[in-house]
Backbone as CSV, one residue per row, in Angstrom:
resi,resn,N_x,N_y,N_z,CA_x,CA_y,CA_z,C_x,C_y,C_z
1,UNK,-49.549,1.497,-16.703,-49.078,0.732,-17.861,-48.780,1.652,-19.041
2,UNK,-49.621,2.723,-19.459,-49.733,3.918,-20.352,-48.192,4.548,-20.056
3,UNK,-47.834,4.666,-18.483,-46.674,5.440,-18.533,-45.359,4.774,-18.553
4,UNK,-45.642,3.289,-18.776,-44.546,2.785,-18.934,-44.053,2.664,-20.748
5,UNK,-45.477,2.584,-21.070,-45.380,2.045,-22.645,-44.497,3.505,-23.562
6,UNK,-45.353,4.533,-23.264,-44.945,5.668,-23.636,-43.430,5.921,-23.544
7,UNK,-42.609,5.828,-22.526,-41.495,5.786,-22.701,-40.179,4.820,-23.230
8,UNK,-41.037,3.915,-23.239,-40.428,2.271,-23.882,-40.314,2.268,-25.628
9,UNK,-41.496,2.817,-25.970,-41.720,3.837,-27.512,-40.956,4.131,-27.901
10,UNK,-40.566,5.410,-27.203,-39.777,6.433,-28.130,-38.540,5.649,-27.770
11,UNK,-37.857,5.368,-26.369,-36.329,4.603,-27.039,-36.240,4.093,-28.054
12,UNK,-36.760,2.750,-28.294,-37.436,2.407,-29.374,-37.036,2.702,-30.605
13,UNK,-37.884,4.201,-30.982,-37.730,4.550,-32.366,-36.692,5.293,-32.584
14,UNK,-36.212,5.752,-30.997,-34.912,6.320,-30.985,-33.730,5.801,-31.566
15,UNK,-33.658,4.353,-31.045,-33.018,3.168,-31.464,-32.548,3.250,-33.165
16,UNK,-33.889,3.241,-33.399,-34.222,2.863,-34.534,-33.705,3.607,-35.706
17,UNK,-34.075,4.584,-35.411,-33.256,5.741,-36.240,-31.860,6.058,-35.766
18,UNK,-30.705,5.784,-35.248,-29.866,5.932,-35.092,-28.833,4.913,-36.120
19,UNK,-29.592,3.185,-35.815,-29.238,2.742,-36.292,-29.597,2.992,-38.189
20,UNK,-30.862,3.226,-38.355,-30.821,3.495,-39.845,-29.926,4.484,-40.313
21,UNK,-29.639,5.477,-39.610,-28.617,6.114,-39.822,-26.967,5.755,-40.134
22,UNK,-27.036,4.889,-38.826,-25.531,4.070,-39.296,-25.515,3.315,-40.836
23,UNK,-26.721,2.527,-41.132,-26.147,1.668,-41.959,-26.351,2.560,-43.343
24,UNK,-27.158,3.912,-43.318,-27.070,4.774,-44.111,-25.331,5.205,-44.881
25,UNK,-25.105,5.294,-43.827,-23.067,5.974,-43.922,-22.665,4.998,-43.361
26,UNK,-22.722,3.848,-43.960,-21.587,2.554,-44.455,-21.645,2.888,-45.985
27,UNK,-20.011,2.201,-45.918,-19.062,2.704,-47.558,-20.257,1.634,-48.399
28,UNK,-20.566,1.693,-49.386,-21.090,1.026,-50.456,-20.301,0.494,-50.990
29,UNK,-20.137,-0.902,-51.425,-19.219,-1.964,-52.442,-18.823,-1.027,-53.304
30,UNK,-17.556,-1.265,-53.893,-17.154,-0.838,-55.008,-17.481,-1.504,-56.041
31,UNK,-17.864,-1.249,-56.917,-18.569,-1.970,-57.899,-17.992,-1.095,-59.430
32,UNK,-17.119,-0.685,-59.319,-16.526,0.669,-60.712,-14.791,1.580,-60.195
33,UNK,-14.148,1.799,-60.754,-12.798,1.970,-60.633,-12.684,3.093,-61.846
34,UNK,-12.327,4.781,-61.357,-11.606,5.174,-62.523,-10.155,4.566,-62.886
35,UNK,-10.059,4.258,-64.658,-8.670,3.825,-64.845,-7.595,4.614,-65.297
36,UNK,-8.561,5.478,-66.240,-7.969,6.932,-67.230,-6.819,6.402,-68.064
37,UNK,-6.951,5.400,-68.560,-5.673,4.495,-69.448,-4.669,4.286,-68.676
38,UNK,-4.168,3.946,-67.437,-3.329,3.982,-66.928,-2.767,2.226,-66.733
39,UNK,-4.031,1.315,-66.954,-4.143,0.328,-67.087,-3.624,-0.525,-68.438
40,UNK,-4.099,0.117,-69.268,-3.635,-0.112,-70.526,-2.259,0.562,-71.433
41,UNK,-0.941,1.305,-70.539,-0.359,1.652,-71.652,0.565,0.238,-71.401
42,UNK,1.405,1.453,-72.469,2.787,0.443,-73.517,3.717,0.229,-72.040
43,UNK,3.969,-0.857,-71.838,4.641,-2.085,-70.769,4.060,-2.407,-70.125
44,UNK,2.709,-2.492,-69.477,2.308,-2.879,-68.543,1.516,-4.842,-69.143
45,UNK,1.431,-5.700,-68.191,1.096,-7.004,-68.839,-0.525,-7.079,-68.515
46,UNK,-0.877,-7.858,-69.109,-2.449,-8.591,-68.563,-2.166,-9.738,-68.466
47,UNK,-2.881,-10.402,-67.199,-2.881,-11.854,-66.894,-4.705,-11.921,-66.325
48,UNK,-5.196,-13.285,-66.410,-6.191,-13.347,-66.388,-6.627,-14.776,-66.724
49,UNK,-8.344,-15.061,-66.536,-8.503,-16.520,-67.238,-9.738,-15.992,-67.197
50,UNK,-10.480,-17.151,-67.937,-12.087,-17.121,-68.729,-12.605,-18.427,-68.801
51,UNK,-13.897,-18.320,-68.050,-14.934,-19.563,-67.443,-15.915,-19.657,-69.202
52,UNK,-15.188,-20.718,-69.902,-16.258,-20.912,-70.967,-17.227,-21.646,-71.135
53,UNK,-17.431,-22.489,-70.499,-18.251,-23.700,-70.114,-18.072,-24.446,-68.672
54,UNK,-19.463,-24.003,-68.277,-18.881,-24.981,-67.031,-20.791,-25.702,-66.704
55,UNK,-20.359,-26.912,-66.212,-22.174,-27.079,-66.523,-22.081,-28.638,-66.227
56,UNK,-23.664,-29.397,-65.803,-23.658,-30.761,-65.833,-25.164,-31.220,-66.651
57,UNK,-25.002,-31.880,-67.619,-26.236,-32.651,-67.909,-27.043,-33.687,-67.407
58,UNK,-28.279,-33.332,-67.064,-28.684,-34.607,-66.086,-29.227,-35.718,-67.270
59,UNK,-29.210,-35.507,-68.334,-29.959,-36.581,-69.374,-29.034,-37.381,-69.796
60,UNK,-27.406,-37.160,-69.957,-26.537,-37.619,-70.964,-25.722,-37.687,-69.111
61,UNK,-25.730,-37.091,-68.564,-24.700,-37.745,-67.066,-23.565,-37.190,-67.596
62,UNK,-23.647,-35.763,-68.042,-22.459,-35.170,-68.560,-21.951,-34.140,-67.696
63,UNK,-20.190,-34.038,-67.210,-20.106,-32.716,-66.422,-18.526,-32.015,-67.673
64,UNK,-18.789,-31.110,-67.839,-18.551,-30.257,-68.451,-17.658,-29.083,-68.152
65,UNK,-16.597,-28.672,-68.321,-15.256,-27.745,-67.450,-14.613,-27.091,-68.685
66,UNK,-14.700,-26.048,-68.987,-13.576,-24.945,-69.804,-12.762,-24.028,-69.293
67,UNK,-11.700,-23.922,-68.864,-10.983,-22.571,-68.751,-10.328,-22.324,-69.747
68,UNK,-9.595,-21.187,-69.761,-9.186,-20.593,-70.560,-7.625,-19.579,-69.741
69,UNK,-6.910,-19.928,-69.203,-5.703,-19.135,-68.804,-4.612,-18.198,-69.790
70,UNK,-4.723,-17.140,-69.705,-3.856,-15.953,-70.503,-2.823,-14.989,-70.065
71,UNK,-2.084,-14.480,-70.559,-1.355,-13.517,-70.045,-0.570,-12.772,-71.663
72,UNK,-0.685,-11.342,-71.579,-0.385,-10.995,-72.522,0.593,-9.683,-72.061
73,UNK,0.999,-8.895,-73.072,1.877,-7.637,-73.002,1.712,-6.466,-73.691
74,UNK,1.639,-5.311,-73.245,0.827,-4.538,-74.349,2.129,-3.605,-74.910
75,UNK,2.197,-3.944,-76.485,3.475,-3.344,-77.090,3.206,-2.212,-77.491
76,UNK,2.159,-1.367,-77.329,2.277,-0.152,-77.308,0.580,0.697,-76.786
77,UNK,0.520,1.464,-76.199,-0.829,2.059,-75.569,-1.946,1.045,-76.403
78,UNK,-3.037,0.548,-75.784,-4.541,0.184,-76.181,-3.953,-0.905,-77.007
79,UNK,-2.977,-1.572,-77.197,-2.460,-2.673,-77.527,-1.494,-3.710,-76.952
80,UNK,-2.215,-4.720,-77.085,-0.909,-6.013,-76.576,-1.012,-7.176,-76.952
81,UNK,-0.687,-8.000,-77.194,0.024,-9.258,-77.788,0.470,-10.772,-76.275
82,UNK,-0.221,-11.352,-76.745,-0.144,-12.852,-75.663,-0.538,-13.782,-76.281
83,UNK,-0.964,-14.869,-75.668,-1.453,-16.299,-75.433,-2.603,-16.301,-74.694
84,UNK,-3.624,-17.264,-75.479,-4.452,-17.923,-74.065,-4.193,-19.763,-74.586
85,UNK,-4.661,-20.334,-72.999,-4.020,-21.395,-73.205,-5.509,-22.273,-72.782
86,UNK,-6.063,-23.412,-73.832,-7.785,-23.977,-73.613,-7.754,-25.042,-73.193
87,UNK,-8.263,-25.291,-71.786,-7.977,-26.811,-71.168,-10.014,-27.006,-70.947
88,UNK,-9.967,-28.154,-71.487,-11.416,-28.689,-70.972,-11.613,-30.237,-70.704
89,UNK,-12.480,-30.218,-69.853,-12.471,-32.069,-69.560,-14.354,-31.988,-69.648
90,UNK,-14.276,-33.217,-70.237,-15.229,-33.688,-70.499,-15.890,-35.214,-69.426
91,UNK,-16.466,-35.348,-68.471,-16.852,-36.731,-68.041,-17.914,-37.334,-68.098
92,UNK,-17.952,-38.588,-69.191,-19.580,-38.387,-69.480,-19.291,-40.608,-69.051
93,UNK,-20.677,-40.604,-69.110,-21.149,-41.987,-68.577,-19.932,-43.589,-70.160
94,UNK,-19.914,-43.706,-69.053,-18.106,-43.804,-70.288,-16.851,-43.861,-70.284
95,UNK,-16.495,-42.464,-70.055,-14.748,-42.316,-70.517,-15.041,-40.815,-69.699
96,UNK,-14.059,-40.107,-70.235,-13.647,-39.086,-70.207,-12.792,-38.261,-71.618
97,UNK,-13.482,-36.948,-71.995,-12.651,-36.420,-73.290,-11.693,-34.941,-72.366
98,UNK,-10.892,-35.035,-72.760,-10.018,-33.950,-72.666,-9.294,-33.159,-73.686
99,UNK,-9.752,-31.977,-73.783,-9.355,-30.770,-74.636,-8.420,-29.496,-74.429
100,UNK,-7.640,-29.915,-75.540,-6.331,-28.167,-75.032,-5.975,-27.845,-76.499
101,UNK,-5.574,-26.691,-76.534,-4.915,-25.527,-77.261,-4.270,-24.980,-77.116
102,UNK,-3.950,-23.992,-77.992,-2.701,-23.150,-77.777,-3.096,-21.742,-78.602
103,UNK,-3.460,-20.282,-78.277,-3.904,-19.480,-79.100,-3.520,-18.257,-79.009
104,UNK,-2.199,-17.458,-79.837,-1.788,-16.159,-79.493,-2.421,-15.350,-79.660
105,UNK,-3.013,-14.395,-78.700,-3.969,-13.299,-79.272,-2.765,-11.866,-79.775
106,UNK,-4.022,-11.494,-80.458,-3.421,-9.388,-80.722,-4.476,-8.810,-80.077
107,UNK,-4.609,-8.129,-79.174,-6.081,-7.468,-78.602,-5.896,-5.781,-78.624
108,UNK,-6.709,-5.362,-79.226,-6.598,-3.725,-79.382,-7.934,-2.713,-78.601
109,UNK,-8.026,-1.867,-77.377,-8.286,-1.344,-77.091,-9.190,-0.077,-77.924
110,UNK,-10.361,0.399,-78.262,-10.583,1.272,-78.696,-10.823,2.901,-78.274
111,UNK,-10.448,3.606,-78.829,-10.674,4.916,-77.923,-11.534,5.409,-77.908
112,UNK,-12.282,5.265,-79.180,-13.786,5.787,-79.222,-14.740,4.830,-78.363
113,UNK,-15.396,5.916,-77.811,-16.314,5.503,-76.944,-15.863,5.042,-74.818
114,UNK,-14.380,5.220,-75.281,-13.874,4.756,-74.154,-14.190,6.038,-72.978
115,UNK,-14.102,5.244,-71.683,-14.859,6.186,-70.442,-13.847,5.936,-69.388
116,UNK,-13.671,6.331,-67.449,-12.585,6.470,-67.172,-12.772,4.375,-66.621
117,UNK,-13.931,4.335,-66.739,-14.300,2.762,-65.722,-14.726,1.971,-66.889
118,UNK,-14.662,1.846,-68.333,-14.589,1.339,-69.030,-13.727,1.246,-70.317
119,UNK,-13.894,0.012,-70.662,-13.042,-0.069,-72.200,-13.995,-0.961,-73.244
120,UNK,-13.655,-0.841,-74.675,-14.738,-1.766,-75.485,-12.752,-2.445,-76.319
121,UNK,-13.240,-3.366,-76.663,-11.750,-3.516,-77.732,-12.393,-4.960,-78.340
122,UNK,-11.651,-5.071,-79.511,-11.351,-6.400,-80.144,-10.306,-7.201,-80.483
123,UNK,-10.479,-8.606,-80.938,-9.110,-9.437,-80.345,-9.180,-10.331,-81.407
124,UNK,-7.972,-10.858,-82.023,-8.127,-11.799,-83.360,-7.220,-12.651,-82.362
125,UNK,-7.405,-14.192,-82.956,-6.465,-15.370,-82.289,-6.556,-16.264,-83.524
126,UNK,-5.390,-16.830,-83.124,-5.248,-18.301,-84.323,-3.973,-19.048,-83.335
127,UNK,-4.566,-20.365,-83.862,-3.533,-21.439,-82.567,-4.180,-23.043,-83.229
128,UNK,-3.846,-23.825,-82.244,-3.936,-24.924,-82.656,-4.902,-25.632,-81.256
129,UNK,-5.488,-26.671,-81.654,-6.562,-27.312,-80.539,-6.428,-28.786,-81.005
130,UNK,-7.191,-29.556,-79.662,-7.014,-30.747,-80.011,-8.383,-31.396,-78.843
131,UNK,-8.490,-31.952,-78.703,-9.114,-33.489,-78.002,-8.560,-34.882,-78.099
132,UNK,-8.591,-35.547,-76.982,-8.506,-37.114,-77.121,-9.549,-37.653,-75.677
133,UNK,-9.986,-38.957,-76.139,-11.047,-39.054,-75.516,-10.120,-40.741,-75.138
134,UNK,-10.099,-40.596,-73.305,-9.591,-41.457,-72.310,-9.651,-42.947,-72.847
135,UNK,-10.465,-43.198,-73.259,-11.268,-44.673,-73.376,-11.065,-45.197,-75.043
136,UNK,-10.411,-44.687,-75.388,-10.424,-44.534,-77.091,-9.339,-44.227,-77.518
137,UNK,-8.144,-45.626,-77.988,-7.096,-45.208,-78.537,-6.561,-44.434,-79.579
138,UNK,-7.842,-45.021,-80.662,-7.938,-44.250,-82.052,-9.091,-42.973,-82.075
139,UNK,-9.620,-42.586,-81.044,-10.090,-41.224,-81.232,-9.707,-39.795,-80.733
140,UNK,-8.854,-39.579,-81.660,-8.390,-37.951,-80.990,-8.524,-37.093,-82.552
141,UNK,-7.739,-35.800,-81.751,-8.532,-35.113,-83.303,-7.124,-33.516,-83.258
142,UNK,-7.092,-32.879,-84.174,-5.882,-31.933,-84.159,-6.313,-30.917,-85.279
143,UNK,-6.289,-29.532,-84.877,-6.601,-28.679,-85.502,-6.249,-27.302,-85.545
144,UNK,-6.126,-26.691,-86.446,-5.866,-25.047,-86.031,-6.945,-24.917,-85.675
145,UNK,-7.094,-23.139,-85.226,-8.354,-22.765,-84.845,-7.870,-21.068,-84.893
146,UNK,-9.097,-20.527,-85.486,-9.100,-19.404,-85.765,-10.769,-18.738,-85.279
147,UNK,-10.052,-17.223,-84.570,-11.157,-16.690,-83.666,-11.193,-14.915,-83.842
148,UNK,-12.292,-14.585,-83.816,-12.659,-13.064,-83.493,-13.385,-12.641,-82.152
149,UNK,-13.079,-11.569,-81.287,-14.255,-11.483,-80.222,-14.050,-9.831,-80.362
150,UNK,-15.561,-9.661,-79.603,-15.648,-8.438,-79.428,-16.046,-8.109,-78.185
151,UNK,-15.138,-7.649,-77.306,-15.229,-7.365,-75.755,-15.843,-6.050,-75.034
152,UNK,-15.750,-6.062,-73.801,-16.070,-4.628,-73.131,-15.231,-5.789,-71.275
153,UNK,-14.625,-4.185,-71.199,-13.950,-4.649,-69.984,-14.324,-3.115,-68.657
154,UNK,-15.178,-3.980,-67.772,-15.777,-2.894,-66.941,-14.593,-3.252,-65.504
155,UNK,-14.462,-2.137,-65.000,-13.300,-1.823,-64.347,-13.384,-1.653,-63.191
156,UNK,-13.548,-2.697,-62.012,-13.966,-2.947,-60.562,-13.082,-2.146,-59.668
157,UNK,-11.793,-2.567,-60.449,-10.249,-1.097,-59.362,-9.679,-1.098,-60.404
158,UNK,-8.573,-0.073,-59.757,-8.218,0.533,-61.162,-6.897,-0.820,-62.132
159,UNK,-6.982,-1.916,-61.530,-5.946,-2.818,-62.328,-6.667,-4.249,-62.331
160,UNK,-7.746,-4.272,-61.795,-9.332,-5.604,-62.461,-10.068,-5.045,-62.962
161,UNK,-10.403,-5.780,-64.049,-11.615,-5.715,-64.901,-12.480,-6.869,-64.962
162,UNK,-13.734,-6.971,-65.356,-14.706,-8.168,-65.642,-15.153,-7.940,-66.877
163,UNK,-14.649,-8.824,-67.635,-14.736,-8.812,-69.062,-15.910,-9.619,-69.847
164,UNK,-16.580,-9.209,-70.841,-17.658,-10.120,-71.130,-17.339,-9.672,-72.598
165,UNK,-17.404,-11.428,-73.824,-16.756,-11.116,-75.107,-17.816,-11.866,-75.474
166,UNK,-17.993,-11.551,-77.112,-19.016,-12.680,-78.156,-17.722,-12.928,-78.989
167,UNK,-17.608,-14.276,-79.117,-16.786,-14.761,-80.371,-17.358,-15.501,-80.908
168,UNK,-16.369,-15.344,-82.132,-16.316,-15.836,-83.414,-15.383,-16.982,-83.669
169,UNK,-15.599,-18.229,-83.408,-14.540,-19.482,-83.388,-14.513,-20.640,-84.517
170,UNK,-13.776,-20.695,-85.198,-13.691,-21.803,-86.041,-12.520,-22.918,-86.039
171,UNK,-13.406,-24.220,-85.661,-12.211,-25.013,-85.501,-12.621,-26.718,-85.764
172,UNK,-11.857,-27.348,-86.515,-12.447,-28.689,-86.684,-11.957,-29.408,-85.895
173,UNK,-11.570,-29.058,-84.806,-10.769,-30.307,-83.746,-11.854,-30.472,-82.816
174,UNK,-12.113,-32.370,-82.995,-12.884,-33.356,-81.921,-13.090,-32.227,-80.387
175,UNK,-13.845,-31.707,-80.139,-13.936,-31.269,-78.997,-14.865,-31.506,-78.109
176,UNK,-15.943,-31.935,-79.248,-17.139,-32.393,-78.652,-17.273,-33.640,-78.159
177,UNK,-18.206,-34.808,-77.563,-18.211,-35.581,-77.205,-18.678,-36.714,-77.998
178,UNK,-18.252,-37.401,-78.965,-19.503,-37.958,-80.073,-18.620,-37.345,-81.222
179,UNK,-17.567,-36.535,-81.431,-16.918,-35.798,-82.422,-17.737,-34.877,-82.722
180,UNK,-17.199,-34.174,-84.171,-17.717,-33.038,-84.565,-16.929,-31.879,-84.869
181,UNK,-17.585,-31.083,-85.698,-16.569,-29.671,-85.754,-17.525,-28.589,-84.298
182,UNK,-16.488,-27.760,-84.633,-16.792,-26.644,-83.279,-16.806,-25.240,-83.907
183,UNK,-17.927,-24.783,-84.681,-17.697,-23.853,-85.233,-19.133,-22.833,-84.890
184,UNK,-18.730,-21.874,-85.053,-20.071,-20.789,-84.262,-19.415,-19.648,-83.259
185,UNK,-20.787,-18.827,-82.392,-20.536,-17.869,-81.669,-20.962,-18.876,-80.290
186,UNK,-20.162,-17.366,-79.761,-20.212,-18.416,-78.674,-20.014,-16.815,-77.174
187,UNK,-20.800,-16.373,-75.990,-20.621,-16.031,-74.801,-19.433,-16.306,-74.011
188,UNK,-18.352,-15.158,-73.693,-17.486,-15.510,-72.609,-17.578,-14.272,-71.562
189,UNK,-16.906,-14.987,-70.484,-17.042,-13.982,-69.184,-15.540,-14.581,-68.613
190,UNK,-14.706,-13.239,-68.155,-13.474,-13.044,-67.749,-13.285,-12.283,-67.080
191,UNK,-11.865,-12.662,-65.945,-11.282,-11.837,-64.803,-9.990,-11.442,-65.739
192,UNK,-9.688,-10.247,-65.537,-8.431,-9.687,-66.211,-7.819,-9.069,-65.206
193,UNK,-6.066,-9.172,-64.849,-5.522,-8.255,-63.826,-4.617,-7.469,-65.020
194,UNK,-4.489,-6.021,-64.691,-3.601,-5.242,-65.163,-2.706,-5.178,-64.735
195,UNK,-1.083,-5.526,-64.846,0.122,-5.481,-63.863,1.034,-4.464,-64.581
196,UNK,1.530,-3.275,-63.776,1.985,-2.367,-64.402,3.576,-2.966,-64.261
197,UNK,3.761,-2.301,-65.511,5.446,-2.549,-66.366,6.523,-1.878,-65.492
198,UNK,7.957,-2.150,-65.261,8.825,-1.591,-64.832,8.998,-0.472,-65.240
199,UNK,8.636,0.082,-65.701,8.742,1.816,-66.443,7.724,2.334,-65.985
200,UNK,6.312,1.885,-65.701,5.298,2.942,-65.007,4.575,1.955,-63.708
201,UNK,5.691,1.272,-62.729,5.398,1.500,-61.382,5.913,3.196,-60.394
């Protein structure tokens, strides 16, 4: 029995280590992309969208949806100029509220501090917003809206990024459920694609 076990063993650990070996030298996720500005010069576009709320309340029977869809153009290196466009639905025990906007950004890239798999930049917007709530002829609401954020865009390949911003939003348009102004900071998280310009494919 001794001379069977003994050799049953070592295959075994033989096994064993061969395979730890394999899964040793498997490629590791990419998780980082050098970009070296190549992403950001003058013609190339950004398109992208941003999850601002998404969520359900179990007390109020509330479900809750923000995107945010964009696409911009950068008119000259670490700068570009677009739109984002704010759709949200609201479904609460009730009705339903639905929310949109309209908001041109300027977004500027900074160089200081910049690395080949990262970027930091900031972004001013002003646009217009609104709500109207399904169930309610006379409740809707219309507003400009004016915004600051301050981003960092970490760089998965060299033309995605995952973007995470704090803004600064001010806006008196009904957005909430119950009315209200919408004013404060506020957490975002974004997919950004870099699409290079007819001049630097």
């Amino acid at each position: 029995m001794k001379n069977l076990f003994l050799p049953f063993a070592i295959a075994l650990a033989a096994t064993f280590d061969v395979t730890a070996q394999s899964v040793r030298d498997l490629p590791r996720p990419q998780t980082t992309a050098p970009v070296s500005g190549d992403a950001i010069q003058q013609g190339n576009w950004l398109v992208g969208a941003g999850i601002a709320n998404i969520g359900h309340n179990f007390k109020s029977e509330t479900f809750t949806l923000d995107v945010q869809p964009r696409a911009g153009y950068f008119i000259s290196d670490n700068a570009a100029i677009g739109a984002q466009v704010d759709l949200g639905l609201s479904i609460y025990n009730g009705g339903e509220s639905f929310r949109y906007g309209l908001q041109p950004f300027v977004r500027y890239y900074f160089p200081e501090g910049a690395a080949p798999t990262h970027r930091w930049f900031g972004e001013a917007r002003i646009g217009f917003a609104g709500s109207s709530d399904e169930d309610s002829d006379g409740d809707s609401a219309f507003s400009r809206v004016y915004g600051i954020s301050a981003g960092y865009a970490h760089f998965v390949a060299s033309n995605v990024a995952l973007e995470g911003t704090l803004n600064l939003i001010r806006s008196s348009a009904n957005v909430e459920v119950g009315g209200g102004a919408n004013t404060g900071l506020s957490l975002g998280l974004a997919l950004q694609i870099y699409l290079p310009g007819r001049g630097n494919r």
